[in-house]
DRENDO-1510 file (C-alpha; in Angstrom, 1 decimal, always signed):
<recs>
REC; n; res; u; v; w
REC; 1; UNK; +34.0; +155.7; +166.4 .
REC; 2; UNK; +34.9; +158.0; +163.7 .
REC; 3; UNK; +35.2; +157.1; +160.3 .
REC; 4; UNK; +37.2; +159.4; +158.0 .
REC; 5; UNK; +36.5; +159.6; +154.4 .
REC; 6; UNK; +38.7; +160.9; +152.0 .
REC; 7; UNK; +36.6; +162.1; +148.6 .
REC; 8; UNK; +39.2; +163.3; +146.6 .
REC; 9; UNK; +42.4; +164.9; +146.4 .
REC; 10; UNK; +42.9; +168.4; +148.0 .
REC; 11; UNK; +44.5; +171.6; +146.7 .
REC; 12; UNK; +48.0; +170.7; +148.8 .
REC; 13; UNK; +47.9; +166.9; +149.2 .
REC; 14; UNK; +47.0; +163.9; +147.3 .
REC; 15; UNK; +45.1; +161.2; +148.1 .
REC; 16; UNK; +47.5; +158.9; +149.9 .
REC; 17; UNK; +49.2; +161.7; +152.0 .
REC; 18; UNK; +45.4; +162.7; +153.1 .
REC; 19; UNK; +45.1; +159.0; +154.4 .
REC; 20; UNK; +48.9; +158.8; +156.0 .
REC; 21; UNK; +47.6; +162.4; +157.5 .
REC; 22; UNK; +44.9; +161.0; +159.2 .
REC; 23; UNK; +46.6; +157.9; +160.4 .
REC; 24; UNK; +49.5; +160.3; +161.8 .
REC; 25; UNK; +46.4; +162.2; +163.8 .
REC; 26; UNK; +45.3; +159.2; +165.2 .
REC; 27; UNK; +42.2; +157.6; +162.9 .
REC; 28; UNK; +41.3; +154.2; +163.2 .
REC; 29; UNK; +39.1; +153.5; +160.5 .
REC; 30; UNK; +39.8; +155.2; +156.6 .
REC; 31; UNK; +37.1; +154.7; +153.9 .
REC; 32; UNK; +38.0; +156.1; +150.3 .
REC; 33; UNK; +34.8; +156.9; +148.6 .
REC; 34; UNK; +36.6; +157.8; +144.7 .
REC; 35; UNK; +34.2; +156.4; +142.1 .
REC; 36; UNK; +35.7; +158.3; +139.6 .
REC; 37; UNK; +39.3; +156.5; +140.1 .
REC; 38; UNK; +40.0; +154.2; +137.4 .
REC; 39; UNK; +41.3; +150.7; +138.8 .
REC; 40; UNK; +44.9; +151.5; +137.6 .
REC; 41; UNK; +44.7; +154.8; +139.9 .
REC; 42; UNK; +43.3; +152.7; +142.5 .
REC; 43; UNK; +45.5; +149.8; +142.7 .
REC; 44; UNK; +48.6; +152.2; +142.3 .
REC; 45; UNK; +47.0; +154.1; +145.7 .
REC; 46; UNK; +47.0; +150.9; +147.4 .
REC; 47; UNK; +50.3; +149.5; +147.1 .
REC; 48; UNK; +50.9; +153.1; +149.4 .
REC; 49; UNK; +48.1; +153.4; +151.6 .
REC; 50; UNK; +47.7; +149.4; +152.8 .
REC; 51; UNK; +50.6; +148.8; +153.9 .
REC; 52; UNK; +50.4; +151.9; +155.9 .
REC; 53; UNK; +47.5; +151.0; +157.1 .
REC; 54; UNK; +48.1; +147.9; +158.0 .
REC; 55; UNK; +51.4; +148.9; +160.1 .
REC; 56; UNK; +49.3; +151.3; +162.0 .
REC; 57; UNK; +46.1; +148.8; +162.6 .
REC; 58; UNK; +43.9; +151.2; +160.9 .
REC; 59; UNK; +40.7; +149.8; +159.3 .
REC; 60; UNK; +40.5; +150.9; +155.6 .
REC; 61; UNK; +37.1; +150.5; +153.6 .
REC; 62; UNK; +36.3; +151.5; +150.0 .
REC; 63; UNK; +32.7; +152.6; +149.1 .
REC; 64; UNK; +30.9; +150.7; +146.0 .
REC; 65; UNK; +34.1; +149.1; +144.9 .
REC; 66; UNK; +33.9; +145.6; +146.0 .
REC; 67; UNK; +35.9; +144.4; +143.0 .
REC; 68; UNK; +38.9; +146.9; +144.6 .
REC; 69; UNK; +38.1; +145.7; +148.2 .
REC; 70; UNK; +39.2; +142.6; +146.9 .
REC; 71; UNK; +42.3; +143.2; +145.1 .
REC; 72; UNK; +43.8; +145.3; +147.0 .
REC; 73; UNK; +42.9; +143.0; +150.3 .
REC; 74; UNK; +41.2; +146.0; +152.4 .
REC; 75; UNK; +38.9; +145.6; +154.6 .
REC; 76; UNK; +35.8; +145.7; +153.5 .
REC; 77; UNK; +33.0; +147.7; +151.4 .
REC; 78; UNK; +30.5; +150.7; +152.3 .
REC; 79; UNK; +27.5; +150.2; +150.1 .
REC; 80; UNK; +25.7; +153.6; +149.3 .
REC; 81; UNK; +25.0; +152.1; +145.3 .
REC; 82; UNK; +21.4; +150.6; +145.3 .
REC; 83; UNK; +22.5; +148.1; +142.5 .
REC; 84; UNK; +24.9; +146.2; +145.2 .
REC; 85; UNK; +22.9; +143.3; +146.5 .
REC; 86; UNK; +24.7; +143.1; +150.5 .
REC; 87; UNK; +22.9; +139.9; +151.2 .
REC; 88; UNK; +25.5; +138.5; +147.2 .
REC; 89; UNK; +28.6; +140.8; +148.6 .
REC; 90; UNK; +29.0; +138.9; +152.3 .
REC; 91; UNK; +28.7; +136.1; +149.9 .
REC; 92; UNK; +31.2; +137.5; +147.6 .
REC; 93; UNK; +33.8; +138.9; +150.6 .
REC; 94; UNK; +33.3; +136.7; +153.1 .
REC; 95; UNK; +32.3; +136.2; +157.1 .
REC; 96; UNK; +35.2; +138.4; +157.9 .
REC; 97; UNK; +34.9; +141.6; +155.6 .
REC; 98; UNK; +32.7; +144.6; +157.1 .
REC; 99; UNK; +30.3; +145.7; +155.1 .
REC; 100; UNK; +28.0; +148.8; +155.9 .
REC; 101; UNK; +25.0; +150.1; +153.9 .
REC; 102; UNK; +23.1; +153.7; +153.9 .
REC; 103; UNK; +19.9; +153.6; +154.9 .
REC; 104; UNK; +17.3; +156.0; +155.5 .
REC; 105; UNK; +14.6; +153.9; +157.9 .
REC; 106; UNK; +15.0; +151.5; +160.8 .
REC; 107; UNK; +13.0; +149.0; +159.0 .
REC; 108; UNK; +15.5; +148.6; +156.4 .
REC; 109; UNK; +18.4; +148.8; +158.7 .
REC; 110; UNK; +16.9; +145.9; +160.7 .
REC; 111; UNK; +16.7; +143.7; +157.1 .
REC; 112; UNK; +20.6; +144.9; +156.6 .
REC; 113; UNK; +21.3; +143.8; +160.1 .
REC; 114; UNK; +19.6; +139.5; +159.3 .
REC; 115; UNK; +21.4; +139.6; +156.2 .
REC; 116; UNK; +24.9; +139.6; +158.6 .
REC; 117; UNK; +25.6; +143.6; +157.5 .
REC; 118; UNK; +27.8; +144.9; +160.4 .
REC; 119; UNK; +26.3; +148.5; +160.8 .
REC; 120; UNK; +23.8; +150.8; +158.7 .
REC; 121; UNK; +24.4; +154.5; +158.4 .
REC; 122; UNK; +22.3; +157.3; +157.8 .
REC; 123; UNK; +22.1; +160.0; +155.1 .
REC; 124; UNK; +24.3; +163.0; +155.1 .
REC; 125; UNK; +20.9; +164.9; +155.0 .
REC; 126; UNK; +19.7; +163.8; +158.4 .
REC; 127; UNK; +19.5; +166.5; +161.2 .
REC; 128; UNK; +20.0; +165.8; +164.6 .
REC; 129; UNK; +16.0; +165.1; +165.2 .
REC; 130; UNK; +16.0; +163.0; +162.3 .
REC; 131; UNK; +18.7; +161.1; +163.9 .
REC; 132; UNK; +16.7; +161.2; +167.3 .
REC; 133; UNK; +13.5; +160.0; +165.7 .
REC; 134; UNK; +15.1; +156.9; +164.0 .
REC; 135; UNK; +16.9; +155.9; +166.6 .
REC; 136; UNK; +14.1; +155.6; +168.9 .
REC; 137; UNK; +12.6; +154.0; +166.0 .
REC; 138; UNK; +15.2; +151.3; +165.6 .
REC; 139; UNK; +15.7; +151.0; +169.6 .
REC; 140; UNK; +11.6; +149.5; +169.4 .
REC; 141; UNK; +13.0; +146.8; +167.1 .
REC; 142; UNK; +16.5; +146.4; +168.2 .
REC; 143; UNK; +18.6; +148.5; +170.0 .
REC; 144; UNK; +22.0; +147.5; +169.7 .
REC; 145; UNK; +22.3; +147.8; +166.4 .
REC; 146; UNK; +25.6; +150.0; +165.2 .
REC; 147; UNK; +24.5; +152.9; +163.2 .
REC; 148; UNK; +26.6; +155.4; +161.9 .
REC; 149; UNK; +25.7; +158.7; +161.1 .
REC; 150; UNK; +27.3; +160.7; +157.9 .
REC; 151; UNK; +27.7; +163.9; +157.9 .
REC; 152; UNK; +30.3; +167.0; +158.1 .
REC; 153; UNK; +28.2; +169.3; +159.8 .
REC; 154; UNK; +28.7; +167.3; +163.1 .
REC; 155; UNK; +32.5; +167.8; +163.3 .
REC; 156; UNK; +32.2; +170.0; +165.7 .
REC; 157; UNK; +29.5; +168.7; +168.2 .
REC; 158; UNK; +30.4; +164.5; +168.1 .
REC; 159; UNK; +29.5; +163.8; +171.6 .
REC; 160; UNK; +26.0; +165.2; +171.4 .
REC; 161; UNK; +25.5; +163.2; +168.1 .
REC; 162; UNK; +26.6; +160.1; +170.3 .
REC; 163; UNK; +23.8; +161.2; +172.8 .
REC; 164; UNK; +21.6; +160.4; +170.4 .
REC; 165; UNK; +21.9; +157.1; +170.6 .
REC; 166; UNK; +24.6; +156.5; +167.2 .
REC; 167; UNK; +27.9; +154.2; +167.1 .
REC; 168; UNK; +29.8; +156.9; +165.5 .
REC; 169; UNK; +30.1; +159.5; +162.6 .
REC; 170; UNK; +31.6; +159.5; +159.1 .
REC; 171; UNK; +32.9; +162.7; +158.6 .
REC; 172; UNK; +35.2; +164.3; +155.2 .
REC; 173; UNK; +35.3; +167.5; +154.2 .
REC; 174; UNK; +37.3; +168.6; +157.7 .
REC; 175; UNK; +39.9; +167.1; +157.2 .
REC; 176; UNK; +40.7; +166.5; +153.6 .
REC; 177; UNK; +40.0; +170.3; +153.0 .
REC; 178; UNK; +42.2; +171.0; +155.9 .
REC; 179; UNK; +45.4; +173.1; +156.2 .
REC; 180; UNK; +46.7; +170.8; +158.6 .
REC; 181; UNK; +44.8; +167.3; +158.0 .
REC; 182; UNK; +46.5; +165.5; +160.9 .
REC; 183; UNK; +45.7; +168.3; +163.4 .
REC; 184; UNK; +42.1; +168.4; +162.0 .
REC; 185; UNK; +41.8; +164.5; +162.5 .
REC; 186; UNK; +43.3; +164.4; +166.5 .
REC; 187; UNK; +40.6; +167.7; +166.8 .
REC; 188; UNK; +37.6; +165.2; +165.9 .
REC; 189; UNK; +39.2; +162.3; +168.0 .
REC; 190; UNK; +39.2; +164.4; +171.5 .
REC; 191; UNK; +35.7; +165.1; +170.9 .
REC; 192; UNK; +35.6; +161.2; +171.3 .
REC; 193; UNK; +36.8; +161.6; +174.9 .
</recs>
């Protein structure tokens, strides 16, 4: 599983044709990460991008934004903001929004994973044997667990991130800062294969 993010606009496209870029290359799951949107941006960049995404059955997620989650009817909420309580948001959104959390220790992922969080993802900062070591960490307390791993250094080398033991990646950069965004999303999506 890839997750694309889109951070902001580009030099050549905006923020919605970055996210009907990456659905035309194939992306399944979307997550907008713009805390410096104002809800009036953000409501005006839904009525284009969820219908879109919905058409195309692409999962799109919005990071520390639950109140726009919400209103705009997406899917659910990535939770990198300490001050967001997880446990009060599944509350909050319900048995049927997915909600992920960075974490940086299989201890804490395991606590995400009994308060009904659907996967945990790990710090842009980790290297691959930082990766290795928590995932044999986590596999001693549970190892099905989906984890995620963040970071666009591994856009070129997915499969031997997913031999580590991970779910997927969450990757930006590559393709928002791409010439050709939906080329650069199919590119990451064969590495899938």
């Amino acid at each position: 599983m890839i997750q694309i993010i889109i951070r902001n606009e580009s030099e050549k496209y905006s923020v919605a044709e970055l996210v009907q870029m990456a659905v035309e290359g194939g992306c399944r799951w979307i997550r907008l990460d713009l805390p410096e949107a104002d809800e009036a941006f953000m409501l005006e960049l839904g009525n284009e991008i969820v219908p879109l995404c919905r058409d195309a059955a692409v999962m799109l997620t919005i990071d520390n934004r639950p109140d726009i989650a919400r209103k705009l009817g997406l899917h659910g909420v990535h939770i990198s903001d300490k001050s967001l309580n997880p446990v009060a948001l599944r509350e909050e959104l319900g048995p049927e929004a997915v909600i992920g959390v960075t974490v940086s220790d299989p201890g804490t992922a395991l606590a995400m994973a009994k308060a009904d969080i659907d996967y945990v993802q790990l710090p842009g900062d980790f290297d691959a044997d930082s990766i290795a070591a928590f995932m044999v960490d986590l596999r001693e307390i549970n190892k099905n667990y989906p984890v995620v791993a963040e970071g666009d250094a591994y856009a070129g080398c997915i499969g031997s991130l997913l031999a580590l033991g991970v779910s997927g990646t969450a990757i930006g950069a590559p393709v928002y800062m791409a010439d050709d965004p939906v080329a650069a999303t199919a590119n990451l999506l064969k590495q899938l294969d």
